[in-house]
TORTIKOL-318396 format. One line per field, with one value per residue (C-alpha): residue number from 0; residue in one letter; x, y, z. Coordinates in pm, whole numbers, m for minus. Layout:
<atoms>
i: [NUM,...]
aa: [A,...]
c1: [X,...]
c2: [Y,...]
c3: [Z,...]
</atoms>
This chain:
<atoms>
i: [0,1,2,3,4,5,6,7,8,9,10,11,12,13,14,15,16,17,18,19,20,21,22,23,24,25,26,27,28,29,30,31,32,33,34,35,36,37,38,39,40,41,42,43,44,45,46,47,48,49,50,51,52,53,54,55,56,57,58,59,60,61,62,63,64,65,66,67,68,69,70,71,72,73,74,75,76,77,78,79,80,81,82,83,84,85,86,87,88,89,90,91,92,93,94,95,96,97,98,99,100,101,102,103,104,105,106,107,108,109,110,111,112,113,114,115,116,117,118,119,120,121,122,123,124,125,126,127,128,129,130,131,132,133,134,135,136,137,138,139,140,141,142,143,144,145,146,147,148,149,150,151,152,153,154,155,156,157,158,159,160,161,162,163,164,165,166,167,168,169,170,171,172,173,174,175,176,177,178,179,180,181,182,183,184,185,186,187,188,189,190,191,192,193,194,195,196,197,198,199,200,201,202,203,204,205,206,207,208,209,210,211,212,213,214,215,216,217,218,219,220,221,222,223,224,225,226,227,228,229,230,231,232,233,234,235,236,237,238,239,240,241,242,243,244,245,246,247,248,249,250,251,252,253,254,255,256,257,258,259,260,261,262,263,264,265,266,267,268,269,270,271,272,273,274,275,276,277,278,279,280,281,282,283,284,285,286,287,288,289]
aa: [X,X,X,X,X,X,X,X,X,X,X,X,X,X,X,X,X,X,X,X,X,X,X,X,X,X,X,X,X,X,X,X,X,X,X,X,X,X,X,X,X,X,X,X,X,X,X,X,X,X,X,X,X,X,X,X,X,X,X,X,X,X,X,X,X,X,X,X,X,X,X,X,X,X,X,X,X,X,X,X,X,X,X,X,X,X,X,X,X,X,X,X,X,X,X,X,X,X,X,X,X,X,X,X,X,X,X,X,X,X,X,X,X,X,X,X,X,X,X,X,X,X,X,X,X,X,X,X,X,X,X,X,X,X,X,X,X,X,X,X,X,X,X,X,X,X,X,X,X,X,X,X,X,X,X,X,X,X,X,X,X,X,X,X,X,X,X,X,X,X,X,X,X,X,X,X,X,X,X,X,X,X,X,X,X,X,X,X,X,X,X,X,X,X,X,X,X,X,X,X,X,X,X,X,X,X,X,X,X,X,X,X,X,X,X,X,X,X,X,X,X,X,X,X,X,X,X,X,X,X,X,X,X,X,X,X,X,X,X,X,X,X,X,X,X,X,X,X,X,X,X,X,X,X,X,X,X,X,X,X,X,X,X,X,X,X,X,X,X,X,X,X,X,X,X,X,X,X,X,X,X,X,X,X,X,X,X,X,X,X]
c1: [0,280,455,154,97,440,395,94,256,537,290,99,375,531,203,322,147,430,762,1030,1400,1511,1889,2067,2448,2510,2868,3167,3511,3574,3534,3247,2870,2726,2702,2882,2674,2348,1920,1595,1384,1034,730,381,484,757,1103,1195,1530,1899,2101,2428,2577,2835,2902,2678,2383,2317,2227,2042,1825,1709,1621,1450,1194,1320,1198,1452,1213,1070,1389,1362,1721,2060,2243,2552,2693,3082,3300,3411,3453,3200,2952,2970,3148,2784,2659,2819,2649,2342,2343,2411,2128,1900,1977,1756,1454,1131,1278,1298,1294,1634,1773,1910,2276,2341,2631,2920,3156,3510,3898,4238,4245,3849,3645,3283,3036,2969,3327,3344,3044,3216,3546,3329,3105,3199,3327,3651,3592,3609,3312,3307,3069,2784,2883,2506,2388,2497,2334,2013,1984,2035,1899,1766,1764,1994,2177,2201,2469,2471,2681,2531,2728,2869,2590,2261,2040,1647,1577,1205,1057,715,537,848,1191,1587,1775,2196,2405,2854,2963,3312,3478,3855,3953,3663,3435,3130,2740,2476,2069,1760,1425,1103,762,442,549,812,1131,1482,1866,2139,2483,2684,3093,3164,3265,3076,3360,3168,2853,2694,2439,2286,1995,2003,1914,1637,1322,1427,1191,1498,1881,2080,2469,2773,2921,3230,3449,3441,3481,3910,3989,4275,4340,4327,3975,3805,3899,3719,3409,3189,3255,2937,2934,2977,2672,2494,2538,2397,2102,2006,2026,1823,1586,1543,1293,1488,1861,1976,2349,2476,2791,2941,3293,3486,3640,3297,3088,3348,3275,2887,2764,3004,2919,2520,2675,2805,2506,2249,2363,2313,2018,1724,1546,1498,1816,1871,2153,2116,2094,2080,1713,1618,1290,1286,915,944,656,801]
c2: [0,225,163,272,580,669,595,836,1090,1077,1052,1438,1593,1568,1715,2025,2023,2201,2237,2365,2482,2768,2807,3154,3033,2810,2915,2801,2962,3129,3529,3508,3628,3318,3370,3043,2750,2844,2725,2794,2544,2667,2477,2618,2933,3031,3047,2771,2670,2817,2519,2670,3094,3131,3434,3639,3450,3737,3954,3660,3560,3951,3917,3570,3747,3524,3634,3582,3573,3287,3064,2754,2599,2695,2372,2374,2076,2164,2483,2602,2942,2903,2740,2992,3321,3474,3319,3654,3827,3657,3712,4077,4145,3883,4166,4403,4184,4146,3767,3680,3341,3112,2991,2672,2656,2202,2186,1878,1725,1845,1744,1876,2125,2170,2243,2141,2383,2496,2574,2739,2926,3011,3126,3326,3511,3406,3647,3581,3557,3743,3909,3928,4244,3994,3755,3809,3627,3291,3358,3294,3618,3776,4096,3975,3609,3347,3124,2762,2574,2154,1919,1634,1293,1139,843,920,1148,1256,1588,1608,2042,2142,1956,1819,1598,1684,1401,1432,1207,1203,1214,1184,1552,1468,1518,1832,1658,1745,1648,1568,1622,1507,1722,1495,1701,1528,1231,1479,1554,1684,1560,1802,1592,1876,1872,1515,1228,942,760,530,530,682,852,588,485,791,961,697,799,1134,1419,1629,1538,1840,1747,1981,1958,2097,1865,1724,1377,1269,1568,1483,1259,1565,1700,1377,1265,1578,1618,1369,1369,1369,951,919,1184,1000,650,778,957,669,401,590,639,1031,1229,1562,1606,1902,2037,2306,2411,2489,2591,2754,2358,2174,2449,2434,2096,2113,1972,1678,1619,1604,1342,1151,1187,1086,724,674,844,898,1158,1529,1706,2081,2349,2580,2934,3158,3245,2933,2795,2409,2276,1901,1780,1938]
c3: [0,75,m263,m419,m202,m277,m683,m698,m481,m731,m1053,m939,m815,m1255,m1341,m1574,m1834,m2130,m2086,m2353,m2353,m2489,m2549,m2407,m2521,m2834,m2809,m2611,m2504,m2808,m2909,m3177,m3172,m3001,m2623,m2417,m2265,m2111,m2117,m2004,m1918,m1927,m1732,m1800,m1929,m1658,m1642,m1403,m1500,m1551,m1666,m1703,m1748,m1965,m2075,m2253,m2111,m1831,m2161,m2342,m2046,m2048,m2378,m2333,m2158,m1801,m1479,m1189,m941,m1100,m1083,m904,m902,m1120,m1290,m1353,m1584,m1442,m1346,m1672,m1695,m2109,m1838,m1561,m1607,m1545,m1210,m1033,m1242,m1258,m858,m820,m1088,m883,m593,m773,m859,m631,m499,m113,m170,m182,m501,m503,m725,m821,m951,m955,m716,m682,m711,m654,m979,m962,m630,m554,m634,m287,m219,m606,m498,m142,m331,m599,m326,20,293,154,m237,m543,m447,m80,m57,m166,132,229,m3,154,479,605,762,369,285,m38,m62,m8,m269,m143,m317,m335,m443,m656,m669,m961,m904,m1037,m809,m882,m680,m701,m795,m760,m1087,m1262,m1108,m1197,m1241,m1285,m1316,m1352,m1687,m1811,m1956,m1927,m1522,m1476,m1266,m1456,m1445,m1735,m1641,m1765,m1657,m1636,m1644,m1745,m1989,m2136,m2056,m2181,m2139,m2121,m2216,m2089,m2204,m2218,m2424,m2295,m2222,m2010,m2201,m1920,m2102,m2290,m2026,m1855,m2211,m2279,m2521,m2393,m2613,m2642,m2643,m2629,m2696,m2699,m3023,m2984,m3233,m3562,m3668,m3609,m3369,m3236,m2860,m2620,m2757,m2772,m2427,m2355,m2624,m2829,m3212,m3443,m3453,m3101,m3076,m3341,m3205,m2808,m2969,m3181,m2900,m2648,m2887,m2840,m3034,m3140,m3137,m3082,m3143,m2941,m2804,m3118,m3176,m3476,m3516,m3514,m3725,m3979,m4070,m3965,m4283,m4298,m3919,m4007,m4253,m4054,m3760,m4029,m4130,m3759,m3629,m3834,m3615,m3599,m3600,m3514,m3465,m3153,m3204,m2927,m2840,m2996,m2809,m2886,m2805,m2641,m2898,m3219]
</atoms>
């Protein structure tokens, strides 16, 4: 009986009834006119999402048409600078918004060249960090509101929201320790790969009839060993979204290497996977039953 209670408990509480991602950053490190890695995720109309701030996503989310206040949680796949150089930002402008409420920042385990995200949130903001005048913000007793960091594992771990779950999971990006997540709302739901190459083949289960597979695509086919013990080339791509059976592939994270060769790549993607394929643009809202 309990098992029950606890599977329709689970059942209402992923009762949105639309959710879509819209991409702020289809860029990554490089100087260009794509902003670096960022996303909305959007559940019945509002903003509930940040996966990720490179920069140039503080500017893109104001032109999104995002509402701070109406954050739930920040993701971040790993501490890159292309996949956070705007939380500080994002924080300070948060100051001036109409939100009391705390803001959750998830966000990857750490190592000796990388910290966890609560200490890389500590070092960023903390009374002793880059930005120590917004200390506050990590208190309880905050002026504002207070930004709670955590620290997912590398295991798999579902973090149920109000209507829809977050599920991460570790994912292999060289030695960054670095996170992929999948967002389940109603019977859809979206998979963010994040920088990795799948050494593992991590992704393929956790990825599973997913609605929308969003992959960095940062190298072409025979980059050389350094970039693809860090990225996915366009069969490895091809081969996870094919055998999870996703609905819509999208390619994002683009660099000047991978976009050079973007046609061969769709090549090369389309003798393996037969489904919808599309190239993020910044602003790009990507509907989960397109």
């Amino acid at each position: 009986m309990l098992k029950i209670l606890v599977a329709l408990a689970f059942t209402l509480l992923l009762n949105a009834s639309e959710i879509r991602v819209q991409v702020l950053g289809s860029g990554g490190p490089e100087l260009g006119e794509r902003a670096s890695s960022g996303y909305i995720v959007w559940i019945d109309g509002k903003s509930r999402l940040l996966i990720d701030c490179g920069g140039g996503t503080f500017l893109r989310f104001t032109q999104s048409g995002a509402r701070f206040e109406e954050l739930d949680a920040i993701l971040l796949t790993h501490n890159h600078i292309d996949h956070t150089a705007d939380l500080a930002a994002f924080m300070k402008a948060g100051f001036f918004t109409d939100r009391s409420e705390a803001i959750a920042i998830y966000g990857a385990e750490g190592n000796s060249v990388f910290p966890p995200t609560d200490l890389f949130v500590k070092r960023l903001l903390g009374q002793d960090g880059a930005y120590a005048y917004m200390s506050d913000m990590l208190s309880p007793q905050s002026s504002s509101f207070q930004i709670i960091p955590h620290v997912l594992p590398q295991i798999s771990k579902k973090t149920l929201m109000k209507g829809y779950a977050i599920e991460s999971i570790g994912v292999h990006h060289g030695i960054v320790p670095a996170l992929a997540f999948r967002i389940d709302a109603g019977d859809k739901s979206i998979v963010f790969t994040g920088d990795t190459n799948n050494k593992e083949n991590t992704l393929q289960q956790f990825a599973r009839n997913a609605d929308i597979l969003i992959a960095d695509f940062a190298i072409p086919q025979g980059a050389g060993d350094v970039a693809k013990e860090l990225h996915m080339q366009p069969s490895d791509i091809a081969s996870l979204a094919a055998a999870s059976r996703v609905k819509h592939l999208v390619l994002s994270h683009l660099m000047k290497r991978s976009e050079s060769k973007l046609q061969e790549s769709m090549d090369i993607i389309k003798k393996t996977y037969t489904g919808k394929i599309t190239v993020a643009e910044d602003l790009l809202h990507i509907e989960t039953d397109q």
